[in-house]
C-alpha positions in Angstrom: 49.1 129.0 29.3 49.7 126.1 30.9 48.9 123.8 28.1 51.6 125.4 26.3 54.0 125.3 29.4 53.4 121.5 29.9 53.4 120.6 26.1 57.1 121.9 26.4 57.8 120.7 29.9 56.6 117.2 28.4 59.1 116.7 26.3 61.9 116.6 29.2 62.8 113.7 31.3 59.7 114.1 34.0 62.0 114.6 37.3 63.5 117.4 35.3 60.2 119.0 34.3 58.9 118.6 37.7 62.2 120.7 39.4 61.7 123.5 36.4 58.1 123.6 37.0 58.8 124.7 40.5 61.5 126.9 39.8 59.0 128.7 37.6 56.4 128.7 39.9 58.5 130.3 42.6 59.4 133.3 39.9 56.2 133.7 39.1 55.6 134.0 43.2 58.1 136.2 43.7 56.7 138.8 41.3 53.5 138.6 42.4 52.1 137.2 39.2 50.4 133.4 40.7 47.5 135.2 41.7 47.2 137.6 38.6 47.8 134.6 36.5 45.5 131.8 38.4 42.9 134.1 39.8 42.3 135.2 43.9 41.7 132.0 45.9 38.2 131.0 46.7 36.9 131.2 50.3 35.3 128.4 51.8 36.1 127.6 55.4 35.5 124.7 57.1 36.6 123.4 61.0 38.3 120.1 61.3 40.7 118.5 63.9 40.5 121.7 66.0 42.2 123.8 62.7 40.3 126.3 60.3 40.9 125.4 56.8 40.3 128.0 54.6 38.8 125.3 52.1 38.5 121.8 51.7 41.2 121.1 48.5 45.1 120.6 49.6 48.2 119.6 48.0 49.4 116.3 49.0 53.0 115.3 50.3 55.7 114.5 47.4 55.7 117.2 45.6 57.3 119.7 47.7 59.4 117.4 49.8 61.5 119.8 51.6 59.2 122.9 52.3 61.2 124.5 49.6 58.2 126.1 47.6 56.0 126.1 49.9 54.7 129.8 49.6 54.7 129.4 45.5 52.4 126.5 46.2 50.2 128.1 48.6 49.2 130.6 46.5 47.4 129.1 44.1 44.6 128.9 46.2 45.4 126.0 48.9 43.6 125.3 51.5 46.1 123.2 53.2 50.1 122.2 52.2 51.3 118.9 52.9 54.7 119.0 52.7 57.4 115.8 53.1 57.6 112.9 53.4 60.7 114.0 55.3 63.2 111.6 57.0 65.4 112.2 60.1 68.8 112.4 57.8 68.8 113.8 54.6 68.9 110.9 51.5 69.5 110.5 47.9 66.2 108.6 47.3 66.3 105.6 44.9 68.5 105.9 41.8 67.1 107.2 38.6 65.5 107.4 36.7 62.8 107.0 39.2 59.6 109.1 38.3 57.6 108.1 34.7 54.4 109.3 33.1 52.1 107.1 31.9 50.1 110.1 29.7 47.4 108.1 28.1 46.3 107.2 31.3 47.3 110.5 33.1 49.0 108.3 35.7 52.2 108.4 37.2 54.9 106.0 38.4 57.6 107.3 40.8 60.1 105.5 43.0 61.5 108.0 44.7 62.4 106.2 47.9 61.8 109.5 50.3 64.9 111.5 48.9 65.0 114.7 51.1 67.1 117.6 52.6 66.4 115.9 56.3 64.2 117.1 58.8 66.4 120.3 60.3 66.6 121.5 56.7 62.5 121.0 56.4 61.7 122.5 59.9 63.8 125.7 58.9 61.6 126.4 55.7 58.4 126.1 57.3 59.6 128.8 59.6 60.1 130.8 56.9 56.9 130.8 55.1 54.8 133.7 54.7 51.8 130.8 53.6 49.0 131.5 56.4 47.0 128.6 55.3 46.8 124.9 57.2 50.7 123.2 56.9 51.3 119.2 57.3 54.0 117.5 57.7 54.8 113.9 56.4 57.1 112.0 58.5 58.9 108.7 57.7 62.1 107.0 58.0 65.5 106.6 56.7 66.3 103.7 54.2 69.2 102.9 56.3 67.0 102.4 60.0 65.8 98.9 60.1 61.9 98.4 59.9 62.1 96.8 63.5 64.2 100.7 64.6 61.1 102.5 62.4 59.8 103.8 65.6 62.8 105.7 66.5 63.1 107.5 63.1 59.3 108.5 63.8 59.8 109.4 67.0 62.8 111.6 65.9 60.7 113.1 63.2 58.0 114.3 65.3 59.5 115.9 67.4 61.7 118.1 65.2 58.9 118.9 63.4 56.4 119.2 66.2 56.7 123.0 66.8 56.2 123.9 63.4 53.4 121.4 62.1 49.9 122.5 61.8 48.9 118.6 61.9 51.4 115.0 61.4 50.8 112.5 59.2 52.7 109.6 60.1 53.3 108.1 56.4 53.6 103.7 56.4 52.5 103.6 53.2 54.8 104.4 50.5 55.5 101.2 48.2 59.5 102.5 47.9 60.9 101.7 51.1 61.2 98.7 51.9 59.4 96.7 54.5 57.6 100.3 55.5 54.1 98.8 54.3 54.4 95.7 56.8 54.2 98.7 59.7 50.2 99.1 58.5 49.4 96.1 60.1 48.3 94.1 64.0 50.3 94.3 66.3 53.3 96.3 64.5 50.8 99.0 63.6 49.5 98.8 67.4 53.6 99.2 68.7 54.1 101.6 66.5 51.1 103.9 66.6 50.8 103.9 70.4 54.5 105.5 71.4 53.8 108.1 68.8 50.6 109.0 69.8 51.7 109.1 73.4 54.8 111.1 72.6 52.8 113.4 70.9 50.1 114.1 73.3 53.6 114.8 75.8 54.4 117.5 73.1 50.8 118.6 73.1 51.0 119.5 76.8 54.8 120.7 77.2 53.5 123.5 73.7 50.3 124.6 75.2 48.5 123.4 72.1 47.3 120.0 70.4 49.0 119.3 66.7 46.4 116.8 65.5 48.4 113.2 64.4 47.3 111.6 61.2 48.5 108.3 59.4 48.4 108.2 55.9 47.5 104.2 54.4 47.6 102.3 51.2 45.0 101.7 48.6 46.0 97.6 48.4 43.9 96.5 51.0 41.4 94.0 51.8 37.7 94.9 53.5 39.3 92.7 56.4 42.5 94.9 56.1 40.7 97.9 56.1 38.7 97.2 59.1 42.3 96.1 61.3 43.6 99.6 60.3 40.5 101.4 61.7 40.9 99.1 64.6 44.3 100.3 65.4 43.4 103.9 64.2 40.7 104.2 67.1 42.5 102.5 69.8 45.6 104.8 69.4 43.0 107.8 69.5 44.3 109.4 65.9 43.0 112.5 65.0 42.5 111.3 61.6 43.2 109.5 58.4 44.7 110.3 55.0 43.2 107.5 52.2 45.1 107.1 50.3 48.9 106.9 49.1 49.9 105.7 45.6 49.0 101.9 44.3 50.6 98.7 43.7 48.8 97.7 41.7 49.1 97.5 37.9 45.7 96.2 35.9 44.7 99.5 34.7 47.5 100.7 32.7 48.9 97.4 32.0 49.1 98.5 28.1 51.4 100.9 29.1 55.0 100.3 28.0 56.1 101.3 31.3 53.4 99.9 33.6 56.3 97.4 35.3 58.0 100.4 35.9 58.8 99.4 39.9 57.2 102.0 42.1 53.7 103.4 43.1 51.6 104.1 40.8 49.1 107.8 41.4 46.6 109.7 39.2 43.6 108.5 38.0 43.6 104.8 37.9 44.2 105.0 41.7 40.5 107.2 42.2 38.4 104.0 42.6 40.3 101.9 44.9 40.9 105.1 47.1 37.1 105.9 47.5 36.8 101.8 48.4 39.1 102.4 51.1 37.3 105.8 52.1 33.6 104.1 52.3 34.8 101.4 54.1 37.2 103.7 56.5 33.6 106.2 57.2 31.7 103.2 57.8 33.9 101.9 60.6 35.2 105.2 61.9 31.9 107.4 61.8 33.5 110.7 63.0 37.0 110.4 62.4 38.0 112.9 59.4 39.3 111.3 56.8 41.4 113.7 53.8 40.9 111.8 50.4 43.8 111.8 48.2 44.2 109.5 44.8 43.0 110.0 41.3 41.5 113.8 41.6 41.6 115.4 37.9 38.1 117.6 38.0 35.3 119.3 40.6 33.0 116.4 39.6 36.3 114.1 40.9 36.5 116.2 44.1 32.8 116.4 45.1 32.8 112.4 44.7 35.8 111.6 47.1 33.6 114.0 49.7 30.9 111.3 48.6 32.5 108.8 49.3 33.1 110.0 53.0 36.3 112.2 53.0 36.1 115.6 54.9 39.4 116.8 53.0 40.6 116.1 49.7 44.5 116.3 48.2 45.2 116.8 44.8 49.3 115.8 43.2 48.8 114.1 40.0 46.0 116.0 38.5 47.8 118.9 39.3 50.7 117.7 37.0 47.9 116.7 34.3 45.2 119.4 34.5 47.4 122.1 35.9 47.1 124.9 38.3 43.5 125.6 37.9 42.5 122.6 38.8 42.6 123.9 42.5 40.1 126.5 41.9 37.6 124.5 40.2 38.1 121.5 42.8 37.4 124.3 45.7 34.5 126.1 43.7 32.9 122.1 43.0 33.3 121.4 46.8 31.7 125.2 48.1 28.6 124.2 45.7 27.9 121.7 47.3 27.1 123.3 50.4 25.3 126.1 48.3 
């Protein structure tokens, strides 16, 4: 079925496929037909970060920006949404067109530049969900705030959305806003890290519960790199990492036509340089839990990011490639391997 769907959704302009997909998706939810269609999700609980996942595979943030289908996405078996990257005021995002499939490579380009309904409009959909499993929320700030005002926009962020969050990732990695990457590194990751962790442990106490605080980092990093971001991760006491956002970088699918398409690039010539950031994140962070995101298209892909040291794993672009079952045979892969 949905080799069919996306041989026709294919065919459109990709932002427009994308919004129709979901639109579909949230019929299909409303009927009760996900589950009769995709199959009952698969059980396979695991404890991390103080929350009870009820399995390891989740969707990352981008593709449900606003919390708008955030039940329809939930049930196809999710053990976690990650919804966002949301921004304090809502924003157009970059112009367009902005998102472009590289298909031979089952890659994707997108530019988006954090367009978004705002945070109040975010906050009031995830009060609204009827989803019971694990919900994150991706924070980051407004084209318009300066990189040396980012801190505010963050700080604004998390607390709108504190109340509502299962956990925070605190996103300075996307490639589209500029100057946002510069925020990953000494001393402006250190002043930017250490308000928001203390303004959330504030939150923490005034709720009566802890809402764990994650930062989500780039794949185009150094060993040296890699090793000042765990620095900084540890010192500011995170509750853990998400490795990692889309790439830079361009070698792998430089016969594409539209390889210089500006942007980050996702999907499977990202799942290497992801695991290299993983390996080297486990080895200087022993215990920290670290949710591996980039290049997932099978079980096999799955079980390898756990491999490679993650505790979680995120799926976006294989789910646009494979399609929805790709959840359940990433969950069933990663309950095996306990088996």
């Amino acid at each position: 079925m949905y080799n069919f769907a996306s041989s026709l959704l294919f065919r459109l302009d990709p932002e427009t496929s994308h919004g129709l997909a979901l639109g579909a998706l949230d019929t299909l939810h409303r009927v009760g037909g996900v589950q009769r269609v995709y199959g009952a999700p698969v059980n396979d609980p695991v404890e991390l970060m103080g929350l009870r996942f009820s399995n390891r595979v989740g969707l990352a943030a981008g593709l449900d920006k606003n919390a708008d289908h955030l039940d329809a996405l939930g049930a196809l078996g999710f053990g976690f949404v990650e919804v966002g990257t949301v921004t304090p005021k809502a924003q157009p995002g970059n112009p367009k067109p902005r998102l472009f499939r590289l298909a031979n490579h089952e890659a994707i380009i997108n530019r988006f530049g954090f367009n978004n309904k705002g945070v109040e409009h975010l906050v009031a959909q995830v009060k609204k969900r009827h989803y019971n499993g694990v919900v994150g929320i991706n924070i980051g700030k407004n084209l318009t705030t300066a990189v040396e005002d980012a801190l505010d926009d963050y700080l604004l962020c998390l607390e709108a959305v504190h109340g509502v969050a299962d956990y925070i990732a605190v996103n300075i990695s996307s490639p589209n806003t500029p100057g946002l990457r510069t925020l990953q590194f000494g001393e402006q990751l250190d002043a930017l890290l250490g308000p928001i962790r203390s303004r959330s442990q504030t939150l923490d106490d005034a709720l009566g519960r802890k809402v764990p605080l994650l930062v989500k980092i780039a794949p185009d990093m150094s060993e040296e790199e890699v090793v000042l971001v765990a620095g900084s991760i540890a010192r500011n006491a995170l509750d853990g990492v998400i490795a990692t956002n889309t790439t830079i970088a361009r070698e792998a699918v430089e016969s594409d036509p539209q390889s210089q398409e500006a942007g980050g690039l996702s999907g499977k010539p990202v799942f290497e340089a992801s695991n290299r950031v993983i390996r080297l994140l486990r080895e200087q962070l022993p215990a920290l839990p670290i949710i591996g995101v980039g290049g997932i298209d099978s079980g096999e892909a799955a079980a390898a990011k756990i491999a490679a040291g993650a505790d979680l794993v995120q799926l976006y672009s294989g789910l646009i490639y494979q399609g929805p079952g790709l959840v359940k045979a990433c969950v069933s892969a990663l309950k095996n391997l306990g088996s």
